[in-house]
N, C-alpha and C positions, 0 to 999 in steps of 0.2 A: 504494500500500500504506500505510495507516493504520499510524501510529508506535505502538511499543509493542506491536502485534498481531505474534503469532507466528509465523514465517515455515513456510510449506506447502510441500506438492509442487506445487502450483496455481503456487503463485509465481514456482518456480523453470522452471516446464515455461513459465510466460508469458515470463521473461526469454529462454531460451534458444532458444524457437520451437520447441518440441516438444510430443508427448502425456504425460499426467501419468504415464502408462503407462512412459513412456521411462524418466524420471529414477525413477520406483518401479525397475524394473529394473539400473538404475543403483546408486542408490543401497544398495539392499537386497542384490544379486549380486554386484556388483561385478565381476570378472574377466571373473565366469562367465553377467554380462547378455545377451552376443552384440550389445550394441552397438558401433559401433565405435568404437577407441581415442581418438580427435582427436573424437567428439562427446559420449564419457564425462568426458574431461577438460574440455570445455567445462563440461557438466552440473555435476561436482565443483568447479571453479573459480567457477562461478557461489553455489553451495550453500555454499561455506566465503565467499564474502563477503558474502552475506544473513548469514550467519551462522545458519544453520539446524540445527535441533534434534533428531533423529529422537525420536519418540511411542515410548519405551520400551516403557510398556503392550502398545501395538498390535502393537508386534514380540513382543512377549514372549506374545502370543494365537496370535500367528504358527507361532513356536518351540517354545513350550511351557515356555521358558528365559527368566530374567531376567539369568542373571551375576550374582547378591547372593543373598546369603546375610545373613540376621540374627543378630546378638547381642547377647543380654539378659545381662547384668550384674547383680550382687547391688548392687552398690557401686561407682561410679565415681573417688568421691572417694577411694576405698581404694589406694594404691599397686599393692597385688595384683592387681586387679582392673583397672586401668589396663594395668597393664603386658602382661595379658594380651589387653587389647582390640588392646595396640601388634605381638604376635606373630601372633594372628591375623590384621590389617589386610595384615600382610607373608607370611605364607602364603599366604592365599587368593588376594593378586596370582599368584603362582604357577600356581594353578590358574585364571586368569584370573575372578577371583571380585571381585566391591565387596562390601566391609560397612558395613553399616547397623544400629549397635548403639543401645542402651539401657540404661537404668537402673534395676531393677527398686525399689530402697532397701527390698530386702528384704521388699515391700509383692506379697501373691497381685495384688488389685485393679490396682496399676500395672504388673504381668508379664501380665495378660491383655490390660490395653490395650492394650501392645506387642507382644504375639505379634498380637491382630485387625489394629494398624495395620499391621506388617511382611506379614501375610497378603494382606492388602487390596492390597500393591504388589506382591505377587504373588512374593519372595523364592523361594529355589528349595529352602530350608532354613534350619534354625536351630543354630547353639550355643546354648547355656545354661546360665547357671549358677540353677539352681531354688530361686524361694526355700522357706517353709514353708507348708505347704499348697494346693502349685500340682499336685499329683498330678492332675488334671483338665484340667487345660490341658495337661499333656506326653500324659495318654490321647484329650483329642479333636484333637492333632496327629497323632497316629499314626493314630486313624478315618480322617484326612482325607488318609492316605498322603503325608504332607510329612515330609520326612528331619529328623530330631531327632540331633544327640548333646547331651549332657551332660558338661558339664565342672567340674570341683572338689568338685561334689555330686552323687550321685543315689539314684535309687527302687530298692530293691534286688526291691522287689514289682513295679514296671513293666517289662519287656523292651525295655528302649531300648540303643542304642550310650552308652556312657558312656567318659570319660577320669579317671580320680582317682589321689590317693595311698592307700596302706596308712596308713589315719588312725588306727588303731588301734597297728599298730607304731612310727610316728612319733612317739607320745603316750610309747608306754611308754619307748619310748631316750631322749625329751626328760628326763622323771622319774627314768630310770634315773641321767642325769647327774648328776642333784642328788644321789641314794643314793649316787653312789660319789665324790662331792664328799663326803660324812658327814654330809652331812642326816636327818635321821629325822621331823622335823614338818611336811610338806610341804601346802602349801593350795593348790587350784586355782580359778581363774576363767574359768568357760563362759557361753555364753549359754543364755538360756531357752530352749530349743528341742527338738524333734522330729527336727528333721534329722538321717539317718545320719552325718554324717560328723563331727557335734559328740556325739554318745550313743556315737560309735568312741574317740574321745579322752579322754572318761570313762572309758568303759572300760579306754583304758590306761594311764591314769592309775590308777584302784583295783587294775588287776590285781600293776603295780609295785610299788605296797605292797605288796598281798598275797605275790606271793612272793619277796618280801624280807623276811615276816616281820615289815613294819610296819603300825604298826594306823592304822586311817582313824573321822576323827571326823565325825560329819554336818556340824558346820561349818566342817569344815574346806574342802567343796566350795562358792562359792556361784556359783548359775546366774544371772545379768545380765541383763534386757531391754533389748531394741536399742534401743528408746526411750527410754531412762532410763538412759544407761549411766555416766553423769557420776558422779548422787549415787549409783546401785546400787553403783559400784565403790567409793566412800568408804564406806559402811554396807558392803561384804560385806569389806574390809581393817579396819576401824577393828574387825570382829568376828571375825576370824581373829588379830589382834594382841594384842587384849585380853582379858581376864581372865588364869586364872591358869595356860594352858597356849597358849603361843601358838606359833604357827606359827614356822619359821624359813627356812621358803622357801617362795618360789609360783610355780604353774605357769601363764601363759597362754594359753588355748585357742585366740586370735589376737591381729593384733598391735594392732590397734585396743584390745582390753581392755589388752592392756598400756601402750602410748602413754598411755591415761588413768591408769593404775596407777603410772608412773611420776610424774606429774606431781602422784600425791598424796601418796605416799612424799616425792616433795620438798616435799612443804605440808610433812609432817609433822618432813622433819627428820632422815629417815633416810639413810643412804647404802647404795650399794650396794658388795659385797657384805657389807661388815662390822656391819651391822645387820637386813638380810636379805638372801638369794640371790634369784637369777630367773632363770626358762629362758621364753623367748618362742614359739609358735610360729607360724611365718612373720617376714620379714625387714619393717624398715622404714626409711626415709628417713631418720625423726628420730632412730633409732637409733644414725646415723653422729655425729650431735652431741650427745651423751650422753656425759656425762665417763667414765662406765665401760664398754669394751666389752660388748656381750650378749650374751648362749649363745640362741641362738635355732635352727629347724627351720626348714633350709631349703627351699623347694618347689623341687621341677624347673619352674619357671614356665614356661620357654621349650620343653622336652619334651612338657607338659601341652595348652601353645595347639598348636602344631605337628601332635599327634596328633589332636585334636579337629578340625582341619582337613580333615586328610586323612581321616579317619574319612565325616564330612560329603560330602566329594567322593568318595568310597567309594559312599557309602550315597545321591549322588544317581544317581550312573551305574551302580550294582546294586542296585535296591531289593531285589530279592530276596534280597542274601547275609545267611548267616548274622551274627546281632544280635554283635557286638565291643563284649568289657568290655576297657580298659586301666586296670592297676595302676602306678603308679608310683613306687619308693622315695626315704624322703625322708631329709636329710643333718642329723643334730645338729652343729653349728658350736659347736664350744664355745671360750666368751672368758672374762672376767675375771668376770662374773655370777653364775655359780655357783660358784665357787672358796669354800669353807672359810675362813672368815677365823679370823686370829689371838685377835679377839677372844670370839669363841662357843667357842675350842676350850680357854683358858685356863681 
């Protein structure tokens, strides 16, 4: 046997003096080969020190089944986004599942690559978290009868299983805290985008004012491209701060905008909360080392992966049940951030 070539059933049927037939039944049945016991274990003994590899694919032709399931990713570098890759890893062991995820970086072009490559290995399904403008790629997974849910975001036009928060009630209680902290100028920071679940948080962000009675200025909103989120956050702060009506709190639509927002509030010199407030939402790492606690919206992170899981192992073993939306509520953590300081109130 040639070094470095991958060891076969050929191989093993020659070591052990058998038909390739045998050890296929062996190996593939197991129990239930009808070989007998003392020539199975020879088989398996020989096999684990070739060190032999079973042809996934070809079982998986076999079966119909691969055990993986795929996960595409908005952001991996994201905490959030991590953390959910780390819940589902640990669910799907459960349902005897591998995954095999990805990173969309928010890019349609890099989230099709990854759904064709994970397709190609013949995955048995997908989570997803969808970026902007993938409504095509989640409708020709569904043509193709391959189990989808969506998790963090989705098509509310598309009939898919999906897992999310009430991004819309989340938004407004995040806002609300600052209103009854005594804020009344309040500016927020979203991304540029289409996606439901960032035009949910808009929304509850304007509605807060409004039935609070508080008035909203066009710029007081500004929307951020994911590409450009450095200098957009210093241009859309440096113009909610200035002139002669400036904001006295801002809302983060996540925690990424905020991460950069704080680190320019510190360019500039401001501190938190007595120069401005801030409600974040979603939790972050660098948050913990931040001299001032943050009022930030907590996500059910671990609820969210968990349910998308099961949902998936649901929807591979009944294609046919009815399509499941899961809602999930999210928690205002309120810290030192949004607190009223002494000196705005003088």
């Amino acid at each position: 046997m040639k070094k470095n070539r991958k060891v076969s059933l050929k191989d093993i049927a020659k070591e052990v003096g058998v038909s390739i037939a045998t050890v296929s039944y062996v190996i593939s049945k197991g129990k239930d080969s009808r070989v007998s016991e003392a020539m199975s274990a020879k088989i398996r003994e020989v096999a684990k020190r070739l060190n032999y590899q079973p042809n996934i694919i070809a079982q998986s032709l076999k079966s119909g089944t691969t055990n993986t399931i795929g996960l595409i990713l908005a952001d991996i570098s994201n905490p959030f986004f991590a953390n959910i890759a780390r819940v589902v890893e640990d669910e799907a062991t459960k349902f005897n599942y591998t995954v095999i995820f990805g990173s969309s970086d928010e890019r349609t072009d890099k989230s099709k690559q990854l759904i064709d490559f994970l397709s190609s290995r013949q995955v048995d399904g997908f989570i997803i978290v969808p970026s902007e403008g993938s409504e095509q790629q989640i409708i020709d997974l569904k043509k193709q009868n391959i189990p989808v849910v969506l998790i963090d975001r989705f098509f509310p036009e598309i009939s898919t299983d999906y897992v999310i928060i009430d991004n819309y009630k989340a938004a407004y209680s995040g806002v609300g805290e600052l209103i009854e902290s005594g804020h009344r100028k309040i500016g927020m920071l979203a991304y540029a985008s289409t996606l439901f679940h960032m035009e949910e948080r808009i929304r509850g962000y304007k509605t807060a004012l409004k039935n609070n009675d508080l008035r909203f200025e066009p710029h007081w909103l500004e929307k951020i491209e994911y590409s450009n989120i450095k200098e957009q956050i210093e241009q859309a702060i440096d113009t909610m701060l200035g002139g002669d009506d400036p904001v006295d709190s801002l809302f983060f639509a996540t925690n990424t905008l905020a991460i950069y927002g704080l680190k320019y509030l510190e360019k500039l010199q401001l501190k938190i909360p007595d120069d401005i407030a801030m409600v974040s939402f979603d939790e972050g790492e660098a948050f913990d080392f931040y001299y001032c606690p943050l009022t930030h919206i907590r996500q059910p992170l671990e609820e969210m992966a968990k349910n998308a899981v099961r949902s998936l192992a649901n929807r591979i073993e009944n294609p046919d049940s009815p399509i499941q939306g899961i809602y999930l509520s999210a928690e205002v953590v309120v810290r030192k951030s949004s607190s009223q300081s002494i000196k705005r109130q003088a």
